[in-house]
LUMVEXRO-424520 format. One record per atom (N, C-alpha, C): x, y, z; residue in one letter. Coordinates in steps of 0.001 Angstrom, whole numbers, padded with zeros to 6 digits, always signed. Layout:
BEGIN
XYZA ...
END
This chain:
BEGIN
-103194-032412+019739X -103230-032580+021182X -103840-033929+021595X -104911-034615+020754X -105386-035438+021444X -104620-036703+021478X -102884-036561+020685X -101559-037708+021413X -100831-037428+022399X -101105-036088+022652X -100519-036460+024207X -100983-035987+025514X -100509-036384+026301X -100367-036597+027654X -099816-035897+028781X -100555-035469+030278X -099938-035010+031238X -099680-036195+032324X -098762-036232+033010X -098559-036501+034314X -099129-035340+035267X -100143-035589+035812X -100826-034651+036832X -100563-034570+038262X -099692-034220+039028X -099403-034236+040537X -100617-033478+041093X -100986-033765+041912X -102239-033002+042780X -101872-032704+044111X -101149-031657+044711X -100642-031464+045372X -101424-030681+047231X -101059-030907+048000X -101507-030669+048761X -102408-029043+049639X -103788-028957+049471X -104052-027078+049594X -105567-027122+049137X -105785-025990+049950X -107256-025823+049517X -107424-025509+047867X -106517-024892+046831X -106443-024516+045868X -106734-026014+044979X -106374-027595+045607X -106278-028441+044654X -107450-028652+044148X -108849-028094+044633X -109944-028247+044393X -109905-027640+042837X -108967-026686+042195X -109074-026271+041320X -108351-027431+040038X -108033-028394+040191X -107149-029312+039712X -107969-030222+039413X -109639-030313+039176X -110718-030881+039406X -111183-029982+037420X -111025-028621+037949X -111117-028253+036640X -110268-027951+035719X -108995-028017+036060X -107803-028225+034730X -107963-029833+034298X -108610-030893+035304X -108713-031985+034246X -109640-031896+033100X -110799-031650+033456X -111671-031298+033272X -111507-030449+031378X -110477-029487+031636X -110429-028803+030328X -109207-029679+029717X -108554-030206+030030X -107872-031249+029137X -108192-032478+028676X -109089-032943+029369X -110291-033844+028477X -110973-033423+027577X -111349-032213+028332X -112185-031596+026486X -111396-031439+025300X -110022-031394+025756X -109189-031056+024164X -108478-031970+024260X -108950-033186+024547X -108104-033965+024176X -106816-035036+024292X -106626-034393+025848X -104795-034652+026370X -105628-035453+027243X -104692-036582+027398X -104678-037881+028341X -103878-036957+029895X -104839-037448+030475X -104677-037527+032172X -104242-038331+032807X -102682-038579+033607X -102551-039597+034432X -102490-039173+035827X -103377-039391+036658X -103130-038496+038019X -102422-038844+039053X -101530-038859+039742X -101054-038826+040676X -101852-037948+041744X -101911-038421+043189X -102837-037598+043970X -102089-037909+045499X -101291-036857+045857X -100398-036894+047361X -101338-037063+048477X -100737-037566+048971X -101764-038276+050648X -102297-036165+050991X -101507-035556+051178X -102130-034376+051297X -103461-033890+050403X -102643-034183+048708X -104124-033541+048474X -105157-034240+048331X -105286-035741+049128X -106713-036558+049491X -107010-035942+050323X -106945-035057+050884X -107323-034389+052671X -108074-033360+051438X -107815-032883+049967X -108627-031561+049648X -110153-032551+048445X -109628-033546+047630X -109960-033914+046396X -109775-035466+047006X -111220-036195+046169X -110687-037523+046873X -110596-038211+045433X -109691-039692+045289X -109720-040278+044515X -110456-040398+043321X -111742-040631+043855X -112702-041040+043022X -113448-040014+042024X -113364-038873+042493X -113551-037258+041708X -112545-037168+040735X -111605-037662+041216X -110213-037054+040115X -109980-037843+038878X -110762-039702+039480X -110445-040835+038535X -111571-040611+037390X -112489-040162+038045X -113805-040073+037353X -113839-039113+035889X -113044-037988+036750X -113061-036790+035219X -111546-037011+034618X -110845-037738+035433X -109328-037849+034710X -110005-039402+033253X -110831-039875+034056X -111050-041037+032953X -110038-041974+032720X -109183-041736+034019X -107848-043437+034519X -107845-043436+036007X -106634-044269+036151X -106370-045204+037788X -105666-043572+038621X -105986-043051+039792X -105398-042379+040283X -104047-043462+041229X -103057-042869+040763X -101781-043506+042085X -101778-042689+043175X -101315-043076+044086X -100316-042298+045348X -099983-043266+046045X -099366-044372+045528X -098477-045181+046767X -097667-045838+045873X -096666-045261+046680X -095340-045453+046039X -094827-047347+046497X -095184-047441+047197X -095136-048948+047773X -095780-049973+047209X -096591-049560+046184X -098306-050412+045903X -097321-051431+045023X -098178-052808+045534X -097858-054479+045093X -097838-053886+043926X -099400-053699+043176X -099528-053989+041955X -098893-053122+040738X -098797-051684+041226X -098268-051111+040533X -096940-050934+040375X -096064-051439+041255X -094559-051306+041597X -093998-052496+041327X -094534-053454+040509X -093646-054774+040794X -092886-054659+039055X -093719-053450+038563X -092508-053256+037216X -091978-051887+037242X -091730-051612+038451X -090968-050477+038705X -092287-048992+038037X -093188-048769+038784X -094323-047847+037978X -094146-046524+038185X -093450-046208+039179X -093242-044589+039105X -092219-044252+038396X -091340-045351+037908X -090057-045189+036222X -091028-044842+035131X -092081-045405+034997X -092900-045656+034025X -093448-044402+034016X -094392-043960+035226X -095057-042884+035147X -094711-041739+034817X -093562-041838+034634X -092668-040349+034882X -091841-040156+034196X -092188-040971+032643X -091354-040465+031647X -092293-041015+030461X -093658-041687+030279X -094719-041842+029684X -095488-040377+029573X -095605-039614+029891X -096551-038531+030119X -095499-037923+029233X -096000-036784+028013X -095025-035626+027404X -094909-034665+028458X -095675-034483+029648X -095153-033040+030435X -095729-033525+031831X -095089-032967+032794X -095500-033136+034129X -095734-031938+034650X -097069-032099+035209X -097559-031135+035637X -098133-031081+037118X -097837-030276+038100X -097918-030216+039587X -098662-028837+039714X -100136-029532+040387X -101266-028391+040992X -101832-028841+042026X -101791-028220+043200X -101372-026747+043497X -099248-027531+043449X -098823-026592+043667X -097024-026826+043751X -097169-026320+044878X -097114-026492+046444X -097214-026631+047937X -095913-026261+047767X -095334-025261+049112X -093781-025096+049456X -093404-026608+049550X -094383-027340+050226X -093671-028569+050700X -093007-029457+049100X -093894-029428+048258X -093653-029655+046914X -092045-029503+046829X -092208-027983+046292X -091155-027248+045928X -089810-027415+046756X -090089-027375+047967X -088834-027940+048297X -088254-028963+048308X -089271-029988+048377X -088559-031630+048321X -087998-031658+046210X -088934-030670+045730X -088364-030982+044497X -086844-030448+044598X -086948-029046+044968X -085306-028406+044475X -084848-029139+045148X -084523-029987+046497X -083522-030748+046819X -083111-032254+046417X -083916-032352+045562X -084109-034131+045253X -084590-034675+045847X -085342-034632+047083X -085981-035411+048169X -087108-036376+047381X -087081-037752+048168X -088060-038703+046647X -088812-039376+048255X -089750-039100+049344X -090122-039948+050065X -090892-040338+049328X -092056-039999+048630X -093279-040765+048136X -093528-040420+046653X -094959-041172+045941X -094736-041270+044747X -093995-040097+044117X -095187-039438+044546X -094872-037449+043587X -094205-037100+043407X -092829-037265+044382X -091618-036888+044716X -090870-037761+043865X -091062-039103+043875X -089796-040301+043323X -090187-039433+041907X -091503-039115+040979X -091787-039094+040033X -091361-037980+039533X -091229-036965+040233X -090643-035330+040424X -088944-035957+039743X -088417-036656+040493X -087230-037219+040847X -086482-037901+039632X -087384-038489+039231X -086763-039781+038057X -087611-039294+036608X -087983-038212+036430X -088924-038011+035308X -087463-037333+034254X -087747-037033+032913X -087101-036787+031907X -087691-035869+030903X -088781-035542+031464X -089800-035179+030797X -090097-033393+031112X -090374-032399+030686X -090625-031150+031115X -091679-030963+032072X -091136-029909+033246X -092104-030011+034752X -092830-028415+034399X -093813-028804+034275X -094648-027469+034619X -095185-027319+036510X -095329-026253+037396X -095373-025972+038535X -096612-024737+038368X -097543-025083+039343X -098416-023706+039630X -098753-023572+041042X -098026-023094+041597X -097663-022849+042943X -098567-022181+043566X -099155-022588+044593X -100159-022011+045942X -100097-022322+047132X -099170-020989+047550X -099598-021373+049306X -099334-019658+050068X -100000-019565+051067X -100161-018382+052038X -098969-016873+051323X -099416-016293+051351X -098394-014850+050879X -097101-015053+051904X -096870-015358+052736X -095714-015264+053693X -094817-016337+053434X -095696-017737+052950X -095013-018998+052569X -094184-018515+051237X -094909-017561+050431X -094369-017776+049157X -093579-016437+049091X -092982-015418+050006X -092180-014461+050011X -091018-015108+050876X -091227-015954+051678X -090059-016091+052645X -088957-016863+051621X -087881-016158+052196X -086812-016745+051337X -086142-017872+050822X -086389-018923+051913X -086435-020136+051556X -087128-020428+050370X -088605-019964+049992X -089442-020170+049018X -088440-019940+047758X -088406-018669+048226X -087375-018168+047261X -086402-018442+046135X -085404-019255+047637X -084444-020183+046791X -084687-021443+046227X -085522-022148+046359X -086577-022844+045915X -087211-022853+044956X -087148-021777+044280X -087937-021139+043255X -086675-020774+042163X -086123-020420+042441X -084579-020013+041778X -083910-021522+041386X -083489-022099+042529X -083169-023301+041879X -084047-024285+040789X -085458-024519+041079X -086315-024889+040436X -086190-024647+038675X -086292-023190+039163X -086115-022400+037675X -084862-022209+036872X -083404-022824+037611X -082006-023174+037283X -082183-024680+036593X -083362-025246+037348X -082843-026730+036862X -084583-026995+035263X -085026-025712+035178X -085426-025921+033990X -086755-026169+034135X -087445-026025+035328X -088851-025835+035254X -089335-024901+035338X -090763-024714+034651X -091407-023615+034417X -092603-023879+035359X -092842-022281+035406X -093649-021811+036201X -095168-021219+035621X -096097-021426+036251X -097423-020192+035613X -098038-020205+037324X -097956-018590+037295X -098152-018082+038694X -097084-018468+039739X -097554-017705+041335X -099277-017713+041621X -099569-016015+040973X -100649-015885+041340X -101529-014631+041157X -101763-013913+042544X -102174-012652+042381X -102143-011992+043707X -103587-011677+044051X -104213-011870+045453X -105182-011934+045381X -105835-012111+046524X -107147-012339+047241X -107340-012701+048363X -107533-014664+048496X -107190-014932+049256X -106631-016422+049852X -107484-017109+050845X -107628-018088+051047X -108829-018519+051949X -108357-018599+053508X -106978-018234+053651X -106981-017821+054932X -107049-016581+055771X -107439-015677+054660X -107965-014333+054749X -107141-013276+054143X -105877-013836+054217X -105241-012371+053358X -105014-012560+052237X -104353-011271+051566X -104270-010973+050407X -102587-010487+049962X -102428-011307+048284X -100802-010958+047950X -100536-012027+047457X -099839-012071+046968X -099379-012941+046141X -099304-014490+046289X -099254-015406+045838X -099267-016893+046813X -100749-017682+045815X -101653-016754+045494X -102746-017834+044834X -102874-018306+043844X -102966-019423+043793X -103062-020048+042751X -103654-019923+041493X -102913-019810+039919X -103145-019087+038628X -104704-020085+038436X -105702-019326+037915X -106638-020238+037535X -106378-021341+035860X -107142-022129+036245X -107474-023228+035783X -107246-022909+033944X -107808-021657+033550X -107754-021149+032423X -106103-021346+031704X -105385-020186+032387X -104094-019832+032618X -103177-021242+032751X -103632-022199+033320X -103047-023362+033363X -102773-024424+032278X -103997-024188+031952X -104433-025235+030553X -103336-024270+029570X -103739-023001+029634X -102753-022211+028102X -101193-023102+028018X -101038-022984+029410X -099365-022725+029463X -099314-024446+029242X -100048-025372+029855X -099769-026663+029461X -100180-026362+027522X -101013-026418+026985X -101056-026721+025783X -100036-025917+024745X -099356-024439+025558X -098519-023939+025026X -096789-025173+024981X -096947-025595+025983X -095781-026447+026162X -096013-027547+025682X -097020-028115+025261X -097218-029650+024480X -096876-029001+022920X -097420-028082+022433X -097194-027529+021348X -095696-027090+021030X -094671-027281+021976X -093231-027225+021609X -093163-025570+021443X -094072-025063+021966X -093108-023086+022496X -093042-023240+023570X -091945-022309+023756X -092139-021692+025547X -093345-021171+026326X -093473-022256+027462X -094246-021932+028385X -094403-020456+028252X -094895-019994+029095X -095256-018668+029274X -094580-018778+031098X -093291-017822+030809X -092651-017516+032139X -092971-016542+033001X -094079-016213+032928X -095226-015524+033647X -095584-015647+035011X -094882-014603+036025X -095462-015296+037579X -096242-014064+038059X -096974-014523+039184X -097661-013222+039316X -098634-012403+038936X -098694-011054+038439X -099826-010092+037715X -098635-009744+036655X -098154-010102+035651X -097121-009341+035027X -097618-008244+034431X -098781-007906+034005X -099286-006941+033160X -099669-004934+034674X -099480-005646+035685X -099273-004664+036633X -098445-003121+036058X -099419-001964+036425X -098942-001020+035841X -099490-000733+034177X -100073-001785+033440X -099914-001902+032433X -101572-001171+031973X -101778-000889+030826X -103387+000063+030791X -103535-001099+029105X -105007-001794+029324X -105405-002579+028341X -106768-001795+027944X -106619-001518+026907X -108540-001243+025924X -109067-002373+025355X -110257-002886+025324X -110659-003961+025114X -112198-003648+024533X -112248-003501+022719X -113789-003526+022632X -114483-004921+022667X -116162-004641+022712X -116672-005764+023284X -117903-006074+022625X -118548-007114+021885X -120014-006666+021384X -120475-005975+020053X -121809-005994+019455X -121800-005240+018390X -122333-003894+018728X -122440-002960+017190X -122533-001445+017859X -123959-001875+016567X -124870-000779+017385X -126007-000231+016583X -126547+000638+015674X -126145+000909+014544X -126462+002077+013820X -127937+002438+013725X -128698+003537+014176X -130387+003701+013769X -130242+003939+012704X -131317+003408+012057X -132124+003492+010682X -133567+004925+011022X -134264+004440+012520X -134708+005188+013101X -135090+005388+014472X -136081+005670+014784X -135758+005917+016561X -135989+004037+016900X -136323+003532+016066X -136513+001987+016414X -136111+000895+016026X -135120+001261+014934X -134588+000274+014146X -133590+000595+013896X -132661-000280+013448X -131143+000151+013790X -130675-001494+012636X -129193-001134+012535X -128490-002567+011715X -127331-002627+012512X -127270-004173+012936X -126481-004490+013807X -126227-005846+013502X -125735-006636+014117X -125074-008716+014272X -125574-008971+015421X -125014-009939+014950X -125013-011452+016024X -124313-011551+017225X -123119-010272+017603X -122139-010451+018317X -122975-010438+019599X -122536-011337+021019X -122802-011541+021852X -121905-010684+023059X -120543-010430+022590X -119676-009814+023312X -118977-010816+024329X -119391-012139+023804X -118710-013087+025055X -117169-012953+025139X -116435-013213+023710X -115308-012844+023598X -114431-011931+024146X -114998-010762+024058X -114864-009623+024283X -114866-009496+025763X -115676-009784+026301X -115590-009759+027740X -114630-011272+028406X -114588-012354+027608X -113643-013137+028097X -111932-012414+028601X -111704-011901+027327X -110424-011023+027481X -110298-010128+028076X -111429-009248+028482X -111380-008186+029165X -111019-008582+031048X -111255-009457+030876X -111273-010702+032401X -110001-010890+032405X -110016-011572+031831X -108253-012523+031568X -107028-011438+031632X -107001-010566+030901X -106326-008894+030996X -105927-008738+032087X -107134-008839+033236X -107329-007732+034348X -106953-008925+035465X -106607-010107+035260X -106544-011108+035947X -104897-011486+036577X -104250-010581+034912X -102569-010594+034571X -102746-009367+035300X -103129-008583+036089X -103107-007616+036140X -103022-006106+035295X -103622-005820+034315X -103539-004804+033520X -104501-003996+034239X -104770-002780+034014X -105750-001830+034270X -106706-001692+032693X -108074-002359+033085X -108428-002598+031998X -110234-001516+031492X -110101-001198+030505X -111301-000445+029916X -111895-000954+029098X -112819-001393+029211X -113555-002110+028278X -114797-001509+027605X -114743-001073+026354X -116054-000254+025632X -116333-001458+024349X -117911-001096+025255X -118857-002126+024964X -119998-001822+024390X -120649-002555+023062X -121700-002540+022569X -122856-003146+023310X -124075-003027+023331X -124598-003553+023683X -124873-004824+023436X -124705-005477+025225X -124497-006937+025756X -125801-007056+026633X -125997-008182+027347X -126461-008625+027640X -125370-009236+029171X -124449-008912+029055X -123103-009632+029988X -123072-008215+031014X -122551-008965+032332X -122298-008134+033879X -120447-008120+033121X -120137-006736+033418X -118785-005994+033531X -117754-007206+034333X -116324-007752+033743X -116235-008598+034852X -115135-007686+035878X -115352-008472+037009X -114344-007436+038148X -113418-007226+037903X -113192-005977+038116X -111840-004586+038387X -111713-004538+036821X -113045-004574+036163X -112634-004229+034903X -113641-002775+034510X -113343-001568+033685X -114028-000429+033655X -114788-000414+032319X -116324-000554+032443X -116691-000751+031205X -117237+000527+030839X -117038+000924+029418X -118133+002210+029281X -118956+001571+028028X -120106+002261+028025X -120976+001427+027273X -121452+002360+025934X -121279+002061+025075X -122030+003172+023966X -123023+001710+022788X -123159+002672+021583X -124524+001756+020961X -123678+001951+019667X -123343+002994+018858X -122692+003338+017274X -121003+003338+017418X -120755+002993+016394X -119493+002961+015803X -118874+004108+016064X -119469+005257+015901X -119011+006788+016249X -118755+006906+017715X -119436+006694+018507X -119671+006496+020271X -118726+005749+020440X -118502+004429+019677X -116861+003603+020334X -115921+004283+019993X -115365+004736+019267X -114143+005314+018554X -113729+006283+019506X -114810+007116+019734X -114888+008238+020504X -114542+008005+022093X -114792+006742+022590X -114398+006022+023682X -113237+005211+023583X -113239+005257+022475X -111510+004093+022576X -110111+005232+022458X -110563+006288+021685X -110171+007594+022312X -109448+007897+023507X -111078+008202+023652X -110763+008720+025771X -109776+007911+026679X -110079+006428+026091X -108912+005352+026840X -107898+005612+026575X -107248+006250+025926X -106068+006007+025694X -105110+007427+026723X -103710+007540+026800X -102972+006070+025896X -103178+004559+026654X -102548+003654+026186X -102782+002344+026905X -101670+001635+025849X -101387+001009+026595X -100224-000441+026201X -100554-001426+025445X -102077-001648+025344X -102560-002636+024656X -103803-002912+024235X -104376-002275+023076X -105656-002366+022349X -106113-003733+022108X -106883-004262+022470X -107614-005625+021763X -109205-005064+021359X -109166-005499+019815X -110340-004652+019036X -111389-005985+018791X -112083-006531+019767X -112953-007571+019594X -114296-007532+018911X -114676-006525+019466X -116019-005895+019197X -117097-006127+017461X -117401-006251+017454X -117941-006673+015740X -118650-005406+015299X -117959-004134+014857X -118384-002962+014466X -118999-003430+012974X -120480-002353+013186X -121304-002623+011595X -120372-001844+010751X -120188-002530+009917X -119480-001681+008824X -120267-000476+007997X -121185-000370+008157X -122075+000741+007239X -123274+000972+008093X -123271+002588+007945X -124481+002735+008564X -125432+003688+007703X -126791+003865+007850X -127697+004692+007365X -126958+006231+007079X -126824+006572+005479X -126473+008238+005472X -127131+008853+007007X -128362+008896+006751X -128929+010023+007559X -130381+008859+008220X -130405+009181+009648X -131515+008515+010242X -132717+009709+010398X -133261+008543+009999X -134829+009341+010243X -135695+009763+011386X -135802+010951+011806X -136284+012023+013371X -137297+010688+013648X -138253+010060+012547X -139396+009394+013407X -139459+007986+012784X -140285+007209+013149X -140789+005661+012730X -141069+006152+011437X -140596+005038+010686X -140438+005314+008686X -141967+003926+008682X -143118+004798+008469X -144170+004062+007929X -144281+003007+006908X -144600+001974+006606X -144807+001414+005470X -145722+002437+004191X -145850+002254+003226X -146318+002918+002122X -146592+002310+000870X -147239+002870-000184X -147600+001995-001439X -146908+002025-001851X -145905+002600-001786X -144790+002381-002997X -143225+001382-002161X -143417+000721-001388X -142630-000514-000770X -141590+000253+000190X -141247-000214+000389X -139699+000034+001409X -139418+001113+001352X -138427+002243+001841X -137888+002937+001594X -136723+002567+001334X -136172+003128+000354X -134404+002920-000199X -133234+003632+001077X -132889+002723+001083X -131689+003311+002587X -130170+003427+002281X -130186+004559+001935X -128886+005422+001596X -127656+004846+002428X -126727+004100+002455X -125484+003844+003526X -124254+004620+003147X -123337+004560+004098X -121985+005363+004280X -121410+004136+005602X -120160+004386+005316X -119147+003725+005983X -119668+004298+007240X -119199+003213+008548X -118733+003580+009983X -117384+003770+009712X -116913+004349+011021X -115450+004726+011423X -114699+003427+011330X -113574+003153+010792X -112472+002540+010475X -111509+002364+012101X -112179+001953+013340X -111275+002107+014344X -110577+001324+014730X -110492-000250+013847X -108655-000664+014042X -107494+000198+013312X -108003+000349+012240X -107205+001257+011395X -106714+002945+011767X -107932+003636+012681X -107450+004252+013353X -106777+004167+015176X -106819+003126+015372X -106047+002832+016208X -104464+002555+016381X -104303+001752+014926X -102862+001313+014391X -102065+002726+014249X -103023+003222+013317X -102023+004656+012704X -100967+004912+014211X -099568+005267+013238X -098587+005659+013697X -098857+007444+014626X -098204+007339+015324X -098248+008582+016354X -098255+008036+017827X -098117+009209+018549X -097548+009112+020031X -098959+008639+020853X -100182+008434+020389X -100895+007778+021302X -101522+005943+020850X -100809+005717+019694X -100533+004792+018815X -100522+003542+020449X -101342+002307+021094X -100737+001676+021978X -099803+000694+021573X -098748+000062+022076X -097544-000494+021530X -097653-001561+020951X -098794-002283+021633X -099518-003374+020862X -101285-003538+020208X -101298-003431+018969X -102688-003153+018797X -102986-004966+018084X -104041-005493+018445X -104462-006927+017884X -105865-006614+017229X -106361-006905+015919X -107589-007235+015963X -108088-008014+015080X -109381-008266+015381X -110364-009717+015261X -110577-009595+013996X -110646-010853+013078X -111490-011142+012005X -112438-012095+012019X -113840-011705+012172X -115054-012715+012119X -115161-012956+010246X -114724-013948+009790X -115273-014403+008517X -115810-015824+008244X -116470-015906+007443X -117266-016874+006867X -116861-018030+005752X -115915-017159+005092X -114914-017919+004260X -113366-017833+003816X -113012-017802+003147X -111334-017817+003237X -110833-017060+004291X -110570-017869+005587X -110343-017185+006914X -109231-016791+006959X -108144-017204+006549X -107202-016893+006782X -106131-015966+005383X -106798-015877+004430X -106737-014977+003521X -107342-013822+003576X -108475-013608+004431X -109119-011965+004329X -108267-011669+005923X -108379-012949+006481X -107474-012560+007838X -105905-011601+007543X -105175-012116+006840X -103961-011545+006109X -103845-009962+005785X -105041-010394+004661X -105262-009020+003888X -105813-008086+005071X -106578-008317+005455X -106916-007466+006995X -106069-006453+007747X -104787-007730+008184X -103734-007518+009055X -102528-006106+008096X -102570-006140+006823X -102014-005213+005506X -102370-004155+005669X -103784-004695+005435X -104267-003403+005179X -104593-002103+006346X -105069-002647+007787X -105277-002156+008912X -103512-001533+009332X -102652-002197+009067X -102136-001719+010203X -101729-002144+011258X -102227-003388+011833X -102263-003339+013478X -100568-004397+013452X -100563-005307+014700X -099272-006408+015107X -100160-007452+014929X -101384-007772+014872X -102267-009235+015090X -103305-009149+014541X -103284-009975+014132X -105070-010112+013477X -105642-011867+014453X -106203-011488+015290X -107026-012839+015740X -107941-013459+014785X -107958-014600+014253X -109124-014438+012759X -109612-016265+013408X -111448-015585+013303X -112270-016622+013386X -113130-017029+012753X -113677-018266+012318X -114481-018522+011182X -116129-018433+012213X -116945-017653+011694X -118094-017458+011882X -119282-018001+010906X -119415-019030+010432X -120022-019503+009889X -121238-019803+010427X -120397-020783+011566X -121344-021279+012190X -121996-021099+013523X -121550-021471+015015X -122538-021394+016216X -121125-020308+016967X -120396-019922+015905X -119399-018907+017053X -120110-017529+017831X -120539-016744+016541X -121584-015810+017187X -122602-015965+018583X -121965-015719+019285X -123411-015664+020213X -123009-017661+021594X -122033-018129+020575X -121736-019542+021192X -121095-019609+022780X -120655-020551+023011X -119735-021033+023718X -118503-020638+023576X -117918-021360+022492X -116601-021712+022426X -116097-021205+020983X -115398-020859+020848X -114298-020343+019648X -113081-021037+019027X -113149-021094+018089X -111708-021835+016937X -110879-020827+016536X -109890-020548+017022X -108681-019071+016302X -107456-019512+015474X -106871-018384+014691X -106148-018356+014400X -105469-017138+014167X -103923-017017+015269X -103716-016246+015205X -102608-015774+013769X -102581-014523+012919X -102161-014110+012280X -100798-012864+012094X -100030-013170+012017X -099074-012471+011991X -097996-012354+010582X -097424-011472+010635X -096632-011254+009509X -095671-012068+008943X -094820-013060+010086X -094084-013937+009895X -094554-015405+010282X -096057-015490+010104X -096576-016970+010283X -097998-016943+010802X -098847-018363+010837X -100237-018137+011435X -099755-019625+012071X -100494-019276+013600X -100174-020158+014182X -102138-020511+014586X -102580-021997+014503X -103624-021973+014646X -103887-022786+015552X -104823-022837+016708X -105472-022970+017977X -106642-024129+017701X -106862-025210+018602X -108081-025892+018615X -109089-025029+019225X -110245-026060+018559X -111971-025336+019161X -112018-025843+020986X -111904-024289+021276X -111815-024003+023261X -112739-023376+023455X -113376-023961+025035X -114333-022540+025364X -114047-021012+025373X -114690-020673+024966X -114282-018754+025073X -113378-018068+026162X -113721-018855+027384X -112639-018450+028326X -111362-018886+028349X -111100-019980+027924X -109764-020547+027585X -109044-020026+026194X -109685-019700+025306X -109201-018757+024141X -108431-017509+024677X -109627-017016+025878X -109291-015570+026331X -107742-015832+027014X -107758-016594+028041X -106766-016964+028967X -105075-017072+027997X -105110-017691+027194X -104342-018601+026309X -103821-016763+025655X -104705-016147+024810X -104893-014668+024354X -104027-013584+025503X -104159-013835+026456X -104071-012667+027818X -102258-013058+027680X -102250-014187+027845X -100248-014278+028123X -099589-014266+026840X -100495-014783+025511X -099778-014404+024169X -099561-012224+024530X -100317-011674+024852X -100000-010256+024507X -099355-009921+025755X -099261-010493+026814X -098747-010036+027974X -097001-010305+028225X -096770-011484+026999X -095335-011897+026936X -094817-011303+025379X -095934-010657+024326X -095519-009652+023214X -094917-008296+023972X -095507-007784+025253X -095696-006713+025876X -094202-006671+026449X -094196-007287+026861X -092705-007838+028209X -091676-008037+027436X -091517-008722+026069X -090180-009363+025113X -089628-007699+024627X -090879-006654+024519X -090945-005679+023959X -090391-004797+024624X -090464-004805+026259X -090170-003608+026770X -090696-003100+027311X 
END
């Protein structure tokens, strides 16, 4: 990623304020920023904000001496590997589907050669009326892709469809399209109707009423996706080890501490469309815990008898009618990641194995390095913040879900 490049349109709307942080995450990984910024969306974002985190010259004048005397919006608009327009304004959208070229954005819309990504925001009425419509149809005839809007409440007070996909969701579908797959043709909540389980966190086995064997897991992950899920719209359940993290909205968390207590809750969730098994279950717990505090003594330690926890990707996968259609789960390893990742994916059962190297500051971190695992290939991901993993994660299973049926 860090050879190529967006053409960035910044389009006119209170939403462009969000176009502040899709630069923002494409600097961190890497992709060159060229911004374009429409006399409209200087009325939201001014120049100097956008030049600052874009880290180049913002344009918007299509007239300008210096930049036009070698023809620069030819240049601009076929230099960039992808063009990308945030917010995509009806006004956008329509001067695009008709060819209309008054000013830069437009000539650049106009004369580009290059693949148009669109993330469209404006009022629920703007973006149902039919004009929009056809606008949207043609758009999508002449080969541009879309991510969003999302449905939601709007800063002019109502609520429905029209808002703009966040910043997360944006970055996926651009780095999905620099990476040569299909965008993610995703508008809307597609996962609507849809029921997601999502474990979260590590579980606690007691040793005794005070001690217990457990990890490092923070549950950030876990709750990243559980977000991102519920964002596509899924109806989402999230059973969680103990965190330290607030439930995120319209998401249903139930909370237990042992391996036995999740299982038993991932259970109750069901059925559901789509298991994501994040959670970092202890693999072994104490035979038998002890009624009280286990004293020290002369004769050292006590010897601590173990037995397996419950196996609940593996019983999740198993075949049968509450089986969900898509089951994914995590491998935290330390060394040959993508070989125990494999063997994992065999041996469990599931459609995915997400596999991450935990060596180092992932536990408990920021940001995460993946690779996803599958039967017919591993496709592997740069080091992203946790929420952009999640985001990127939410439309990989939400377009497995949809291809599926």
């Amino acid at each position: 990623m860090t050879e190529k490049s967006v053409l960035l349109i910044v389009g006119g709307g209170i939403a462009a304020y969000k176009a502040l942080e899709l630069v923002r995450l494409l600097r961190k990984a890497g992709i060159g920023v060229r911004p374009v910024l429409t006399a409209a969306g200087a009325e939201f974002v001014t120049p100097l904000s956008l030049a600052a985190l874009a880290e180049a010259q913002v344009r918007s004048d299509l007239f300008s001496l210096t930049d036009e005397h070698q023809m620069g919006h030819i240049e601009l608009s076929r230099a960039a590997d992808l063009v990308v327009v945030v917010p995509a304004t009806g006004d956008l959208m329509a001067k695009a589907a008709n060819g209309l070229a008054g000013d830069l954005a437009t000539t650049a819309l106009l004369a580009t050669d290059k693949p148009v990504l669109m993330a469209p925001a404006m009022n629920v009425r703007m973006w149902l009326h039919p004009a929009t419509q056809r606008n949207l149809a043609t758009l999508k005839a002449d080969g541009v892709r879309f991510v969003g809007p999302d449905e939601g409440a709007m800063a002019c007070g109502e609520f429905g469809p029209g808002r703009m996909a966040e910043p997360e969701a944006i970055f996926a579908a651009i780095v999905a399209m620099l990476a040569g797959e299909a965008a993610p043709s995703l508008t809307g909540r597609p996962l609507i109707g849809r029921r997601a389980l999502v474990t979260a966190g590590p579980t606690l086995e007691p040793i005794d009423p005070v001690r217990f064997l457990s990890n490092r897991s923070s549950g950030k992950q876990g709750y990243a996706i559980a977000e991102a899920l519920a964002r596509l719209g899924a109806a989402v359940t999230l059973v969680s080890g103990p965190t330290a993290l607030t439930a995120p909205p319209g998401v249903t968390r139930v909370n237990v501490e042992t391996a036995d207590e999740m299982l038993a809750a991932c259970r109750a969730a069901l059925p559901a469309d789509i298991a994501v098994l994040v959670a970092a279950v202890a693999d072994w717990k104490p035979a038998a815990a002890a009624d009280r505090k286990l004293k020290k003594g002369a004769d050292g330690p006590p010897a601590l008898a173990l037995t397996e926890t419950p196996d609940i990707l593996k019983t999740l996968s198993a075949p049968g009618p509450d089986r969900p259609r898509l089951v994914v789960g995590f491998a935290a390893e330390t060394d040959d990641l993508e070989a125990h990742a494999l063997a994992k994916l065999d041996r469990k059962g599931c459609d995915l194995i997400v596999a991450n190297d935990v060596s180092g500051d992932v536990m408990g971190g920021a940001e995460n390095a993946v690779a996803l695992i599958r039967k017919n290939g591993i496709e592997r991901w740069p080091r992203l913040p946790k929420a952009e993993v999640a985001a990127r994660l939410a439309r990989v299973f939400a377009e497995s879900l949809i291809k599926g049926g």
